[in-house]
CHARMM-style PDB file with segment names, atoms N, HN, CA, C and O in Angstrom:
ATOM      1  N   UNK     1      25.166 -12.840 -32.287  1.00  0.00      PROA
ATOM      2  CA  UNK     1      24.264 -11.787 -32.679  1.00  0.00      PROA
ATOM      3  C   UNK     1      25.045 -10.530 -33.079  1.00  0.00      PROA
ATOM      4  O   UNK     1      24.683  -9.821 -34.017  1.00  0.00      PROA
ATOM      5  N   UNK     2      26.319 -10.235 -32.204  1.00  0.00      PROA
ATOM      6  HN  UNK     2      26.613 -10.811 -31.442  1.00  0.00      PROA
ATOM      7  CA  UNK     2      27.257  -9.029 -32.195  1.00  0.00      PROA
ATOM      8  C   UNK     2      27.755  -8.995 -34.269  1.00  0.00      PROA
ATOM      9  O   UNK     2      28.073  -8.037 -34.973  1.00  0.00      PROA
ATOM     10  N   UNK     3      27.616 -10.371 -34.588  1.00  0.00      PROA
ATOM     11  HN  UNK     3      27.358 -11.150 -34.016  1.00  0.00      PROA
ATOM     12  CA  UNK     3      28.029 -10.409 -36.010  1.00  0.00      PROA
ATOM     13  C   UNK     3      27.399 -10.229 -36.550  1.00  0.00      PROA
ATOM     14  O   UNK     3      27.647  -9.325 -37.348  1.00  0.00      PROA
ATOM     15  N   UNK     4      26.147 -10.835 -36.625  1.00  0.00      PROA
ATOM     16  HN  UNK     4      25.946 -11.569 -35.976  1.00  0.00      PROA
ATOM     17  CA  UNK     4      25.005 -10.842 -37.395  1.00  0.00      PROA
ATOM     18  C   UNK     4      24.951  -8.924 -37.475  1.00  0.00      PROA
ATOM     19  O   UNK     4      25.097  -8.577 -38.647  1.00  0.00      PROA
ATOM     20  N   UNK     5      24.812  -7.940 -36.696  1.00  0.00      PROA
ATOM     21  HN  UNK     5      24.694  -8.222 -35.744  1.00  0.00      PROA
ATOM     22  CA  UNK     5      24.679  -6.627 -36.530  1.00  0.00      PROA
ATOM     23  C   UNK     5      25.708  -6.735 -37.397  1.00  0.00      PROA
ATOM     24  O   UNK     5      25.404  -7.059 -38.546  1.00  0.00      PROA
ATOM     25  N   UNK     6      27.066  -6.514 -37.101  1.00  0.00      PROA
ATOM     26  HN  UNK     6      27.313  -6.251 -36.168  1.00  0.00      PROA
ATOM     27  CA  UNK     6      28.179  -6.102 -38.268  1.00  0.00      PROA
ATOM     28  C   UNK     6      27.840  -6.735 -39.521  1.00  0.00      PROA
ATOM     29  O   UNK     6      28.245  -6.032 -40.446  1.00  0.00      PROA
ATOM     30  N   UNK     7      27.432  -7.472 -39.802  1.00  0.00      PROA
ATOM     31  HN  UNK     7      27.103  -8.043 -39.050  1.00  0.00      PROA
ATOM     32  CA  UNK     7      27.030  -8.076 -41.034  1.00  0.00      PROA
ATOM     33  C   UNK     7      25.769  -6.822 -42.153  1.00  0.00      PROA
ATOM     34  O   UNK     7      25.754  -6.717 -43.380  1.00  0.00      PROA
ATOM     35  N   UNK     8      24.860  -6.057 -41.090  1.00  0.00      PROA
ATOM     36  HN  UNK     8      24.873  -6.143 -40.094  1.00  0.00      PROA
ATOM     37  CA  UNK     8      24.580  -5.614 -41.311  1.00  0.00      PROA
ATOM     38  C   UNK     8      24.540  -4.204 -41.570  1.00  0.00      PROA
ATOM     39  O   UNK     8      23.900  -3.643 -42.460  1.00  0.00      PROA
ATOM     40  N   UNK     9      25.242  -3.716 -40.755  1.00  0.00      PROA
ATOM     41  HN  UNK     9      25.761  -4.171 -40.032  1.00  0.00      PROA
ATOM     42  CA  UNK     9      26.203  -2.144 -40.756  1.00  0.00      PROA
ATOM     43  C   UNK     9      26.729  -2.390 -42.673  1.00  0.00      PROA
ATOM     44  O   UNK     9      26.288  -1.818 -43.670  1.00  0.00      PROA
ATOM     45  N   UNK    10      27.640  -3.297 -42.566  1.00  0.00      PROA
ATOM     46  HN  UNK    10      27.998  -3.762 -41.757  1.00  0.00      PROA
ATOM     47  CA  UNK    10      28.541  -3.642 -43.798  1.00  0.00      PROA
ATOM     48  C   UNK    10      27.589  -3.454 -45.426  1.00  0.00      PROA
ATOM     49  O   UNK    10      27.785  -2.973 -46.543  1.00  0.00      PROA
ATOM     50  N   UNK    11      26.518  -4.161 -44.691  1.00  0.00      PROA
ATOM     51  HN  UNK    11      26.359  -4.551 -43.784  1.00  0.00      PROA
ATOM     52  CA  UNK    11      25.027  -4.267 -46.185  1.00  0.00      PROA
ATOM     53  C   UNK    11      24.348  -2.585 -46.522  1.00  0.00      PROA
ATOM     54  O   UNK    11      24.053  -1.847 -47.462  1.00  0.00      PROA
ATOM     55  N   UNK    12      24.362  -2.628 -45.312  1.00  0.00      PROA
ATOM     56  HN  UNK    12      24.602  -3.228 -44.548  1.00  0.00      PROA
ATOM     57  CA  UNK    12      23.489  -0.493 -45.113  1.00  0.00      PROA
ATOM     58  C   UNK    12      25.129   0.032 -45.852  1.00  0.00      PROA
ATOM     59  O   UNK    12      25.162   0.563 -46.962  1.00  0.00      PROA
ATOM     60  N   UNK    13      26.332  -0.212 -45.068  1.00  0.00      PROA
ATOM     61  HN  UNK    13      26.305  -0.643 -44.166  1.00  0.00      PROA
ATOM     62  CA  UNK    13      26.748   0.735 -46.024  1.00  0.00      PROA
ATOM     63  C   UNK    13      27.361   1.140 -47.548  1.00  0.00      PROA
ATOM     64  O   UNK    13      27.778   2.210 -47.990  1.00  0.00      PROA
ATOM     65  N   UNK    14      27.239  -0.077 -48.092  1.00  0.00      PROA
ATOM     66  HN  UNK    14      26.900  -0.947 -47.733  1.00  0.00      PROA
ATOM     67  CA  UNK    14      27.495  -1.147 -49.248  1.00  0.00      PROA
ATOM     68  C   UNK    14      26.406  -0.374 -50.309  1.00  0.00      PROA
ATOM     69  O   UNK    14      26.691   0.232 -51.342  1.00  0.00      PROA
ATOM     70  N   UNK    15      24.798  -0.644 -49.587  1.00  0.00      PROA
ATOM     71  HN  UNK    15      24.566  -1.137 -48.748  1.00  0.00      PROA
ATOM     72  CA  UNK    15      23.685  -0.111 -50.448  1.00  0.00      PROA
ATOM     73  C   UNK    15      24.201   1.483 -50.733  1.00  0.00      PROA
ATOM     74  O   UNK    15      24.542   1.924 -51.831  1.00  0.00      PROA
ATOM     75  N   UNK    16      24.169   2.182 -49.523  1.00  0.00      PROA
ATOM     76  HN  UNK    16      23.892   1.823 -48.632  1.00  0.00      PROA
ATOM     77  CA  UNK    16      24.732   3.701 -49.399  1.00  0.00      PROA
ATOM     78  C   UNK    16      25.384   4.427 -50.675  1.00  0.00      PROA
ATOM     79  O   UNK    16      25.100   5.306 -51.489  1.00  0.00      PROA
ATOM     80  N   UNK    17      26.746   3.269 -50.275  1.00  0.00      PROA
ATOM     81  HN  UNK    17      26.977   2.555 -49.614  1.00  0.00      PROA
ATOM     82  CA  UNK    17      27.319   4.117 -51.744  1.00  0.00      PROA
ATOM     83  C   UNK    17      26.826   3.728 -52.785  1.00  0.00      PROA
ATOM     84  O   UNK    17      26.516   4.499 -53.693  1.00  0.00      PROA
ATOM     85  N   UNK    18      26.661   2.370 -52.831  1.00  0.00      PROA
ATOM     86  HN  UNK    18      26.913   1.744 -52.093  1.00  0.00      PROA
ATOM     87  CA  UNK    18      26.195   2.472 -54.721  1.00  0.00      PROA
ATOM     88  C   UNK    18      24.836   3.173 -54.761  1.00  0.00      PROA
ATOM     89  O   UNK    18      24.657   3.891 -55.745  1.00  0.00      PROA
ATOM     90  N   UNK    19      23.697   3.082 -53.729  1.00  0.00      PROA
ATOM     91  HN  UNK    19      23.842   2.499 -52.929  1.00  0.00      PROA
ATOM     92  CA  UNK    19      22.857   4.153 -54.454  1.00  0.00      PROA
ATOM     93  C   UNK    19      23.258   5.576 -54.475  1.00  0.00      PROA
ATOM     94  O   UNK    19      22.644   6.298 -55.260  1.00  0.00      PROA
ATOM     95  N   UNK    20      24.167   6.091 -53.759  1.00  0.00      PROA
ATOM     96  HN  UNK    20      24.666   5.505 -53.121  1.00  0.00      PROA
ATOM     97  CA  UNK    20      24.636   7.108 -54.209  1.00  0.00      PROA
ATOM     98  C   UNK    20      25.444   7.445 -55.469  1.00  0.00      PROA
ATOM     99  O   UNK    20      25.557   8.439 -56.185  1.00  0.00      PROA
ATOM    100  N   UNK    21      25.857   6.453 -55.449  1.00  0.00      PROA
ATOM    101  HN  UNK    21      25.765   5.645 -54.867  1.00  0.00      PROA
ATOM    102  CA  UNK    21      26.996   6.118 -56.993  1.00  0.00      PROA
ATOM    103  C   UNK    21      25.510   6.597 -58.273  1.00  0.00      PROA
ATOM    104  O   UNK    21      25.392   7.494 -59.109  1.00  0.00      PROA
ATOM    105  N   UNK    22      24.825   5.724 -57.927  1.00  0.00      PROA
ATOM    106  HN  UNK    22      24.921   4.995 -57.249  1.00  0.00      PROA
ATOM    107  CA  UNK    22      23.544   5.411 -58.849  1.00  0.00      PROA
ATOM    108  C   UNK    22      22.753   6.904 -59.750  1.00  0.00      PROA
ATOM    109  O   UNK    22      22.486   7.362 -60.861  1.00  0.00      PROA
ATOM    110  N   UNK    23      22.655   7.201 -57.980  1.00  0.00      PROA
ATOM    111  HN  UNK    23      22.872   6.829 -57.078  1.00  0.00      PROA
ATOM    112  CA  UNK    23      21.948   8.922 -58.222  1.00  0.00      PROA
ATOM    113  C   UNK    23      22.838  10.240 -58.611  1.00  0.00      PROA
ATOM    114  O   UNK    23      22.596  11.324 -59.142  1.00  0.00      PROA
ATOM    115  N   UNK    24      24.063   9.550 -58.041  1.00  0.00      PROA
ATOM    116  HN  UNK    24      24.259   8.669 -57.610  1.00  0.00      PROA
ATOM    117  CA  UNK    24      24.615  11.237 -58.505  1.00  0.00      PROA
ATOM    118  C   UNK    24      25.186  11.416 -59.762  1.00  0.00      PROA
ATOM    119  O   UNK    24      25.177  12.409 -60.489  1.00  0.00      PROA
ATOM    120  N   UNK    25      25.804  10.048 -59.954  1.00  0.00      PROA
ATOM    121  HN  UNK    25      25.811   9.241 -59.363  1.00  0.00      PROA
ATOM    122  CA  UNK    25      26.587   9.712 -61.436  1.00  0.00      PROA
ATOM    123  C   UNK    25      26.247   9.061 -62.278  1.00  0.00      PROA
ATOM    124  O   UNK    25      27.029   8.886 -63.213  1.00  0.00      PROA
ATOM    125  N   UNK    26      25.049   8.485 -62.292  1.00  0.00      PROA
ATOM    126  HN  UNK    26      24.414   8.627 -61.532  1.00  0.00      PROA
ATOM    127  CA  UNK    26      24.066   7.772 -63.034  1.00  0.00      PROA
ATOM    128  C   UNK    26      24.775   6.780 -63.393  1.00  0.00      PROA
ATOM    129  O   UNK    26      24.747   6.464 -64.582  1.00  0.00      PROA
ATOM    130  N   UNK    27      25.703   5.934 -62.337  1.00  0.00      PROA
ATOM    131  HN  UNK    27      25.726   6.191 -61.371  1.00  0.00      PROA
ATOM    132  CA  UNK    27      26.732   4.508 -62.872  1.00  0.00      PROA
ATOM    133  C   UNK    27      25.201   3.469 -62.757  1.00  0.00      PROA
ATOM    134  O   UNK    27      24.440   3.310 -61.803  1.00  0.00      PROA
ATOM    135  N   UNK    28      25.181   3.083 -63.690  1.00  0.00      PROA
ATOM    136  HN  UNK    28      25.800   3.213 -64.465  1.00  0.00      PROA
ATOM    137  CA  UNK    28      24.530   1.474 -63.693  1.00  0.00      PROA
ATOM    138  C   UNK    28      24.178   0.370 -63.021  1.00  0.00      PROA
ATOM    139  O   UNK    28      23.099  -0.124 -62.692  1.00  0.00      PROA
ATOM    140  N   UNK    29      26.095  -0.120 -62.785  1.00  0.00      PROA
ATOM    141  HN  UNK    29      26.972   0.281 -63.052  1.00  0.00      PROA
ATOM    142  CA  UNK    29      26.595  -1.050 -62.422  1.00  0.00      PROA
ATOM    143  C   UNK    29      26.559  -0.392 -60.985  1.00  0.00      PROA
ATOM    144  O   UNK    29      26.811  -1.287 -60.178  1.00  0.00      PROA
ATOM    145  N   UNK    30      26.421   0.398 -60.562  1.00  0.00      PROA
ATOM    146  HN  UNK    30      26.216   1.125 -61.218  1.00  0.00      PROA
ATOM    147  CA  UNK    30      25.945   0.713 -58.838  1.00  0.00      PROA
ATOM    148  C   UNK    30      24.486   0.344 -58.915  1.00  0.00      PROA
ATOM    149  O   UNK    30      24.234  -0.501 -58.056  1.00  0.00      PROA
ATOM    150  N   UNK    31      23.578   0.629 -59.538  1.00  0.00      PROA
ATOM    151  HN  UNK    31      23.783   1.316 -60.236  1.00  0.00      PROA
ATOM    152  CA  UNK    31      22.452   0.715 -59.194  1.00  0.00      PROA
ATOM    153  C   UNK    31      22.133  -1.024 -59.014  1.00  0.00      PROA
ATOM    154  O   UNK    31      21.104  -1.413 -58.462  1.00  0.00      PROA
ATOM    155  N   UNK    32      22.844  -1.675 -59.389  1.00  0.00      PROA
ATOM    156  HN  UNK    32      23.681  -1.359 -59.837  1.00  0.00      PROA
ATOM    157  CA  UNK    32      22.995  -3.209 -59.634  1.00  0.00      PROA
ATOM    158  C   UNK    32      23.355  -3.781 -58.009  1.00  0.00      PROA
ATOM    159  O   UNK    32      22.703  -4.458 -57.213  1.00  0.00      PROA
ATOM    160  N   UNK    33      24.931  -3.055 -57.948  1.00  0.00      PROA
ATOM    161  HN  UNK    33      25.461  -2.506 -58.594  1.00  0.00      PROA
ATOM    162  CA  UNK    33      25.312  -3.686 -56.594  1.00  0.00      PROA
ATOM    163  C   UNK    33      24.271  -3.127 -55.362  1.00  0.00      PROA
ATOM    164  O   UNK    33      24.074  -3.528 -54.215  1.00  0.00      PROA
ATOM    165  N   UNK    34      23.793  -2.183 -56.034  1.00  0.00      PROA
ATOM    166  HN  UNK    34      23.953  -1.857 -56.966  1.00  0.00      PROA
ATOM    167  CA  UNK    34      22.509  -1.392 -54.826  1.00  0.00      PROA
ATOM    168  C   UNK    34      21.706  -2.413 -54.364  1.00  0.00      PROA
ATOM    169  O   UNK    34      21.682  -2.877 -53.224  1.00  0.00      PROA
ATOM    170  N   UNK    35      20.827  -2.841 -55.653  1.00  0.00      PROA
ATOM    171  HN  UNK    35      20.847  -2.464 -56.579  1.00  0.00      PROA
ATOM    172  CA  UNK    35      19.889  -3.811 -55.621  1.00  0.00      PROA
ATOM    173  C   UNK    35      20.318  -4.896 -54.768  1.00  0.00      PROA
ATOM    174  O   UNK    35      19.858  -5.042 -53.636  1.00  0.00      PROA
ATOM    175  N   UNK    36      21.317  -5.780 -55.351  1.00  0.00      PROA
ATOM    176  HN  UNK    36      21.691  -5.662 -56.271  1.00  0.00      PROA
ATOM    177  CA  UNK    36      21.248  -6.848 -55.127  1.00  0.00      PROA
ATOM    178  C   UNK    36      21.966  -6.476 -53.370  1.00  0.00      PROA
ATOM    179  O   UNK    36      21.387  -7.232 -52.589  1.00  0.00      PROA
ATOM    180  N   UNK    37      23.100  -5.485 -52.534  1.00  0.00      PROA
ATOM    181  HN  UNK    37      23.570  -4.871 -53.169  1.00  0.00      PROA
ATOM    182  CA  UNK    37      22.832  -5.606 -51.239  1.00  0.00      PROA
ATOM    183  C   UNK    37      21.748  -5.457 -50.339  1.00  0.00      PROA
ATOM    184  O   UNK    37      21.643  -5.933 -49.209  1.00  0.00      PROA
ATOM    185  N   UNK    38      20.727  -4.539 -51.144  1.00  0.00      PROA
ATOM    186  HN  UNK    38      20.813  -4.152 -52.062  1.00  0.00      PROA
ATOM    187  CA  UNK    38      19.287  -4.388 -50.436  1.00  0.00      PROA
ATOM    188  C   UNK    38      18.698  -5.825 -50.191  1.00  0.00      PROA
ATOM    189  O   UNK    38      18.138  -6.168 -49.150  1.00  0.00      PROA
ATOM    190  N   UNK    39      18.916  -6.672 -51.369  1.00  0.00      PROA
ATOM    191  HN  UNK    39      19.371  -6.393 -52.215  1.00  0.00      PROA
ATOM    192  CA  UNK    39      18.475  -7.901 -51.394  1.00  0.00      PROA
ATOM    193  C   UNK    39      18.638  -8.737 -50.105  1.00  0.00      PROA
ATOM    194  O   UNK    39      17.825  -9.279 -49.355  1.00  0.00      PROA
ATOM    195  N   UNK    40      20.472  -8.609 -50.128  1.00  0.00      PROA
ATOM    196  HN  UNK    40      21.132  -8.169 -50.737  1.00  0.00      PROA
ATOM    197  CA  UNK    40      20.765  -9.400 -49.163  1.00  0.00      PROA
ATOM    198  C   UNK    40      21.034  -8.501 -47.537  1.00  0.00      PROA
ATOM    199  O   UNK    40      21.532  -9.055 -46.558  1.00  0.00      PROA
ATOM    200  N   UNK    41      20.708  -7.459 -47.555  1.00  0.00      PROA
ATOM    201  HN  UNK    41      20.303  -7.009 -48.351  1.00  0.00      PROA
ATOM    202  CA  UNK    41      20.362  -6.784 -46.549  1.00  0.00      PROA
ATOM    203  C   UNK    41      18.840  -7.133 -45.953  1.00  0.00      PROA
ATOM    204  O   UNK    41      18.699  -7.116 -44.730  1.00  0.00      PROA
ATOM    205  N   UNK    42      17.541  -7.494 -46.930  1.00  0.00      PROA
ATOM    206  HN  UNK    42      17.655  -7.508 -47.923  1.00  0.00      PROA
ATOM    207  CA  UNK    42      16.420  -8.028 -46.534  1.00  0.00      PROA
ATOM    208  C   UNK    42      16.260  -9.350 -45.510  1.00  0.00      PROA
ATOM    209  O   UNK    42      15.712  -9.635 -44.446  1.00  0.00      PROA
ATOM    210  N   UNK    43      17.340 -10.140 -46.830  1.00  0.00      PROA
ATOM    211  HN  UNK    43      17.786  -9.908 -47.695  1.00  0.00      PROA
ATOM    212  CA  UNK    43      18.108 -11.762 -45.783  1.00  0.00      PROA
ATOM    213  C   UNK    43      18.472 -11.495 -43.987  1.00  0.00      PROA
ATOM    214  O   UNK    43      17.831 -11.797 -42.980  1.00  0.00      PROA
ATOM    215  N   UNK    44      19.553 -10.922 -44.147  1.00  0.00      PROA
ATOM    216  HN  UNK    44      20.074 -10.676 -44.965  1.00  0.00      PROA
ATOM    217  CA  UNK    44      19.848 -10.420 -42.999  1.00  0.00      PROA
ATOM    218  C   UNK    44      18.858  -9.487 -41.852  1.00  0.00      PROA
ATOM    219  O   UNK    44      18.839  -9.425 -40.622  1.00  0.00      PROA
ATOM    220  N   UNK    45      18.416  -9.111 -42.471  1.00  0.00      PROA
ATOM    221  HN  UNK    45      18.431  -9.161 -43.470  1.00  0.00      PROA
ATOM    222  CA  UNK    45      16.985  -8.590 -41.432  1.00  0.00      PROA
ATOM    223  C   UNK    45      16.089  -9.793 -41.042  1.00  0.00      PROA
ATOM    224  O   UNK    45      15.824 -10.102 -39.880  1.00  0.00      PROA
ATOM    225  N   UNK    46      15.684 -10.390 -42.079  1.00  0.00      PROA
ATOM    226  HN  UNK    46      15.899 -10.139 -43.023  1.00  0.00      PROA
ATOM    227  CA  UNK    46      15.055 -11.539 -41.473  1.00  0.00      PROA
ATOM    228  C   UNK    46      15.443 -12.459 -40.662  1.00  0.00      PROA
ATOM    229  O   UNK    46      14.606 -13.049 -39.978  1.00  0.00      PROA
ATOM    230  N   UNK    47      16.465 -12.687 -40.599  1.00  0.00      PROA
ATOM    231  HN  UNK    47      17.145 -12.208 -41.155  1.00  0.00      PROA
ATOM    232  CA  UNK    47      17.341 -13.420 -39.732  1.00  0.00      PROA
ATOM    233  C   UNK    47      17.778 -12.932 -38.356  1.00  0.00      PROA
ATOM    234  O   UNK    47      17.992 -13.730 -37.443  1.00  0.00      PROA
ATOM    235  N   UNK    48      17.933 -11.369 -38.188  1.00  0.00      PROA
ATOM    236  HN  UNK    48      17.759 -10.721 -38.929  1.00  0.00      PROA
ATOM    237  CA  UNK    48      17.837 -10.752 -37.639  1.00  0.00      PROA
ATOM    238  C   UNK    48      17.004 -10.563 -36.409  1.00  0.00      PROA
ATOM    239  O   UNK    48      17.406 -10.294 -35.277  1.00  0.00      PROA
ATOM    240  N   UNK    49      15.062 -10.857 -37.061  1.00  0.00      PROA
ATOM    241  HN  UNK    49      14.736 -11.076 -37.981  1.00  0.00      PROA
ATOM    242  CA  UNK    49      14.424 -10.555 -36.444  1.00  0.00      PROA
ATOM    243  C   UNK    49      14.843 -12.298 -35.663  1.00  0.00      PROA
ATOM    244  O   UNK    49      15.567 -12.420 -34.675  1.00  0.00      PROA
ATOM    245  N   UNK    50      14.521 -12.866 -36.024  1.00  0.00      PROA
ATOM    246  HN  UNK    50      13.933 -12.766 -36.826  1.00  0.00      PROA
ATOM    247  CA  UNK    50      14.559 -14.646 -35.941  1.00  0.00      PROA
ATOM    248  C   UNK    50      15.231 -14.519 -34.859  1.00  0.00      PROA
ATOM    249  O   UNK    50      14.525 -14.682 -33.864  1.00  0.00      PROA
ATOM    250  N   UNK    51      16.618 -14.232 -34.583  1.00  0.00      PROA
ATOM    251  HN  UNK    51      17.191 -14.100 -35.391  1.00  0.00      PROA
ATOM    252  CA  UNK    51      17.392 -14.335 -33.486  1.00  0.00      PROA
ATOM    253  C   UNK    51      16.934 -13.801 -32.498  1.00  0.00      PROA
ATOM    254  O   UNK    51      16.458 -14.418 -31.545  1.00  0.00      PROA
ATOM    255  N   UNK    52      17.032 -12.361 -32.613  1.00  0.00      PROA
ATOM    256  HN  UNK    52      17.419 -11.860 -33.388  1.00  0.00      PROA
ATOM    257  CA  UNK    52      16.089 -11.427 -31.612  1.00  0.00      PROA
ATOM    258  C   UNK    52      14.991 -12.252 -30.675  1.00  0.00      PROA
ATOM    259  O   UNK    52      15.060 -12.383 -29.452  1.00  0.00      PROA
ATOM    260  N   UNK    53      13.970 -12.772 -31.547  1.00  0.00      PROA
ATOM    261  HN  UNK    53      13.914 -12.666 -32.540  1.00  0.00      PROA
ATOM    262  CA  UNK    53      12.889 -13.220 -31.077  1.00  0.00      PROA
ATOM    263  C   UNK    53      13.667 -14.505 -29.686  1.00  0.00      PROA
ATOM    264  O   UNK    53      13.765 -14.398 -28.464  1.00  0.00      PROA
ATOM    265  N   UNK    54      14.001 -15.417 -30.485  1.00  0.00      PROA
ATOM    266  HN  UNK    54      13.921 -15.503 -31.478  1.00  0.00      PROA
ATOM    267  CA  UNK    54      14.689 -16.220 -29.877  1.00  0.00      PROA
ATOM    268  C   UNK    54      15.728 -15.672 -28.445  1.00  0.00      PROA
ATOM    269  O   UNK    54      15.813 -16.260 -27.367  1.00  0.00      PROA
ATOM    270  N   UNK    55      16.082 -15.035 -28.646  1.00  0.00      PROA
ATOM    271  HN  UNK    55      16.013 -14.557 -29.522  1.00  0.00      PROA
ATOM    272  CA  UNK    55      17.164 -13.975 -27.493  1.00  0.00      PROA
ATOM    273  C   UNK    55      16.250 -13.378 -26.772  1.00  0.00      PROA
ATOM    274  O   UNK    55      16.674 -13.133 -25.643  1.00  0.00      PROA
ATOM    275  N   UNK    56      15.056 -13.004 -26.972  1.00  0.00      PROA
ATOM    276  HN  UNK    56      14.711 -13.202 -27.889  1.00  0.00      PROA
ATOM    277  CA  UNK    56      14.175 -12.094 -25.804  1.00  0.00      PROA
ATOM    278  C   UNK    56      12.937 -13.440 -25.479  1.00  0.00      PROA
ATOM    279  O   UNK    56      11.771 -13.051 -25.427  1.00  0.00      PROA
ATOM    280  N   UNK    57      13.156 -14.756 -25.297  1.00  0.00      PROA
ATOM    281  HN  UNK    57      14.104 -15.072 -25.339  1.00  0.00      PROA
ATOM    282  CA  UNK    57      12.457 -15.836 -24.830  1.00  0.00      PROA
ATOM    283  C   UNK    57      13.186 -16.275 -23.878  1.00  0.00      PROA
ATOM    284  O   UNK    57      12.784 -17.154 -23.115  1.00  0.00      PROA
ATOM    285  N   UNK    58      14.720 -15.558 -23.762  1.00  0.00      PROA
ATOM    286  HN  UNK    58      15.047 -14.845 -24.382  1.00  0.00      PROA
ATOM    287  CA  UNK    58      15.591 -16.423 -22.855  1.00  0.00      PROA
ATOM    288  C   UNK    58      14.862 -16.118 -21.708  1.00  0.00      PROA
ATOM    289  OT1 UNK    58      15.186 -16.603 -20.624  1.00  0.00      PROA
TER     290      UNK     58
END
């Protein structure tokens, strides 16, 4: 689970800069890598919850 969290720190801060990239400098190709870690930042939440659930049945 300790990974799954770092997995996700890594996605939040991934989105961070490129939407910052996105907004301040109007790069593109950030607003791209934005998207698509939000994407797989969604993955990871869902999976997220999944475990959780499973971990608070123990």
């Amino acid at each position: 689970m300790k990974a799954l969290v770092d997995q996700i720190n890594a996605q939040v801060a991934a989105f961070q800069a490129n939407a910052a990239a996105q907004v301040e400098k109007n790069n593109k190709a950030a607003g791209t890598r934005a998207r698509k870690a939000a994407l797989e930042l969604s993955k990871l939440l869902k999976e997220f919850r999944k475990v959780s659930v499973e971990e608070a049945k123990k």
